[in-house]
C-alpha positions in Angstrom: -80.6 -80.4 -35.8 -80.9 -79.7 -39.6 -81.7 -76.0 -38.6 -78.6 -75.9 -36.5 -76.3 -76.9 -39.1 -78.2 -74.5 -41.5 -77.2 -71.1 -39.4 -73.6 -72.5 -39.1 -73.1 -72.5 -42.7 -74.9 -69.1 -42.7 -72.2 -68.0 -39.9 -69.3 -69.3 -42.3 -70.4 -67.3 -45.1 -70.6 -64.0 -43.6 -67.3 -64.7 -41.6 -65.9 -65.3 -45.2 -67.4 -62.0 -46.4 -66.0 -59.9 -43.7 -62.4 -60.4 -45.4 -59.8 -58.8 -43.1 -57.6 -56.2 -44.7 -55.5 -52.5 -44.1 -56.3 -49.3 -46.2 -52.7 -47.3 -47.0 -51.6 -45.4 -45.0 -52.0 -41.8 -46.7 -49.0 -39.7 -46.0 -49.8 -35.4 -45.2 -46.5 -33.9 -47.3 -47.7 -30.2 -46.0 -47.1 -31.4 -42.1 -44.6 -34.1 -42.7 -46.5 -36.7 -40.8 -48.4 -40.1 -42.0 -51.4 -40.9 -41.1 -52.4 -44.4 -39.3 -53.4 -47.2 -40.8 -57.1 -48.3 -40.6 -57.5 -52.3 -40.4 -60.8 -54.0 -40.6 -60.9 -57.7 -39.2 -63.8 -60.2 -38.8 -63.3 -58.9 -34.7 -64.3 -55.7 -35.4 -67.9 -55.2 -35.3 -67.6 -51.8 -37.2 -69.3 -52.0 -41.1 -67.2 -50.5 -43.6 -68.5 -49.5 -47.4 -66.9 -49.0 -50.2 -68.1 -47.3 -53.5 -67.1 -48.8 -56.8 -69.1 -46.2 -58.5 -67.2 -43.0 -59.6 -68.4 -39.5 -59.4 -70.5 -38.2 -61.9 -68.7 -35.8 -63.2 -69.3 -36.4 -66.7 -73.0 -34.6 -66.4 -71.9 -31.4 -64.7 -69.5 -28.7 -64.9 -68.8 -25.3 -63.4 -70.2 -21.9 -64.6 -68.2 -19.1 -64.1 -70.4 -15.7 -63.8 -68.8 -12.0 -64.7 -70.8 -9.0 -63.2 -69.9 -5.7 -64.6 -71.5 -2.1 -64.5 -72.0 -2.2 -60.6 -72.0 1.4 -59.6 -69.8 1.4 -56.2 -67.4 -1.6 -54.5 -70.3 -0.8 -51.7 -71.7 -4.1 -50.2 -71.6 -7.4 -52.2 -73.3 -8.8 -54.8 -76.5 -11.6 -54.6 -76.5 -14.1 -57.4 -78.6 -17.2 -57.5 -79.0 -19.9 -59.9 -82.1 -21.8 -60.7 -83.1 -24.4 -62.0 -86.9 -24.3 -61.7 -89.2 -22.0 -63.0 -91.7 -21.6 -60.0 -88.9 -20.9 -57.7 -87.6 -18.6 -60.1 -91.1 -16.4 -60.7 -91.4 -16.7 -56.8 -88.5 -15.6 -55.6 -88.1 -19.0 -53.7 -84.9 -21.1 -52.7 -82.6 -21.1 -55.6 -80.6 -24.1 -56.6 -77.1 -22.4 -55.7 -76.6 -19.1 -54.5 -73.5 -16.9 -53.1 -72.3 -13.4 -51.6 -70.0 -12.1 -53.8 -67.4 -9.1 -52.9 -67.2 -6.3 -55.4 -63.6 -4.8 -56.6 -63.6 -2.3 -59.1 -67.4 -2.4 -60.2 -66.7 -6.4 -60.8 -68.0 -9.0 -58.8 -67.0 -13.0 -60.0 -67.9 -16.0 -58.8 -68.3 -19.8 -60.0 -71.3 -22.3 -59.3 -69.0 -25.6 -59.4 -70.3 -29.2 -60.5 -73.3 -28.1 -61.3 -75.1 -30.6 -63.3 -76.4 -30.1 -67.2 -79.8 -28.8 -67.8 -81.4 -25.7 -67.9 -80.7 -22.3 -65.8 -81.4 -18.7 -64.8 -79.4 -16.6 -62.7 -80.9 -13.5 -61.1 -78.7 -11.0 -58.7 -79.0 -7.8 -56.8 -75.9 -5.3 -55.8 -76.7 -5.0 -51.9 -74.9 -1.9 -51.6 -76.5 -1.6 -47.8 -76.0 -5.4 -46.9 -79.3 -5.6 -45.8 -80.3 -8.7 -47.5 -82.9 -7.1 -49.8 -83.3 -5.5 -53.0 -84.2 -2.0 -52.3 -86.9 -0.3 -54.5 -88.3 3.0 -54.2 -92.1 3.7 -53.6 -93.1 3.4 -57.3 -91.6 0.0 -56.9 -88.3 0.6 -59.3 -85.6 -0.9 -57.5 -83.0 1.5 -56.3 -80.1 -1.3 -56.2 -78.5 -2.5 -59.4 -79.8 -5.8 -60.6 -79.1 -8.4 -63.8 -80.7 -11.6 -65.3 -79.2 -14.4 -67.2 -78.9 -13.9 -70.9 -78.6 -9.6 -70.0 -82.4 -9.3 -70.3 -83.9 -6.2 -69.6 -87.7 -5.9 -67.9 -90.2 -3.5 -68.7 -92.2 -4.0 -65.7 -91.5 -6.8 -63.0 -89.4 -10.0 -63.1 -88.4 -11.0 -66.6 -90.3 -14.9 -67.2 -87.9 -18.1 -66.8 -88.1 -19.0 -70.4 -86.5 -15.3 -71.2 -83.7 -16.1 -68.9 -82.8 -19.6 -68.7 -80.0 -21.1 -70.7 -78.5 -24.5 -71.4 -75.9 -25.9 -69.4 -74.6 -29.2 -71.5 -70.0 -28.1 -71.1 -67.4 -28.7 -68.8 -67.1 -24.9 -68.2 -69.3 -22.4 -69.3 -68.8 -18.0 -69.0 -71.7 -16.1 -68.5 -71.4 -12.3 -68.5 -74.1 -10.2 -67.0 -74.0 -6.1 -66.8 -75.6 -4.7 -64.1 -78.7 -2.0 -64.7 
């Protein structure tokens, strides 16, 4: 008996949690229509959440990359940014990448929210679109090519710490020339 009046005060409880109430209706100015209301009641079985944490948008921030010194408006531009150094040496996934168009030997394009810490972008001018970066037989690439921070290598892929910066602003410009 005790242990059936125990789950009904359980079943009061959560029937007082699942409060019954409408979201606003949002209206669509571009189509001149509103859009339904949503209600929730304690008959519907249907959870709904709600988030009273905001974004983090305080820790992250776009960076806007110019590419100059491309040869041609041939193909598109590879760029991807990284945020870890074994990835980086290895050619592995990057942390954001795109496919850039090219107009007048300039290619732009912006990584956005990107949270602060430390980067590298590397990027290739794919003037064939075949998804590589093509080299000739002594291994030099044929392709146009650029690193954060406009390093230039000798021989090879330039190391992390060369190329990495620090990404701690809203909006940061980087500016890499093509070689």
């Amino acid at each position: 008996m005790r242990m059936n009046h125990s789950l009904k005060s359980l079943s009061a409880i959560a029937s007082m949690c699942l409060l019954s109430f409408t979201l606003p209706a949002c209206s669509d100015a571009s189509q001149g229509k509103q859009a339904p209301s949503t209600t929730a009641s304690t008959t519907d079985p249907t959870p709904i959440q709600v988030s009273l944490e905001a974004p983090d948008t305080i820790n992250a921030g776009d960076i806007e990359v110019l590419i100059t010194g491309l040869k041609s408006d041939e193909g598109t531009v590879r760029i991807g940014l990284y945020d870890d150094e074994l990835n980086y040496k290895e050619g592995l996934r990057s942390f954001r990448h795109q496919v850039i168009p090219i107009e007048s030997g300039i290619a732009k394009c912006t990584f956005e929210s990107i949270p602060y810490g430390e980067y590298a972008i590397t990027l290739y001018h794919d003037e064939n679109e075949n998804v590589l970066l093509d080299k000739r037989i002594t291994g030099i690439p044929k392709e146009s090519y650029g690193f954060s921070n406009n390093i230039k290598p000798k021989l090879g892929m330039p190391e992390f710490e060369k190329t990495k910066f620090v990404f701690n602003q809203n909006k940061m410009h980087q500016e890499i020339v093509a070689q």
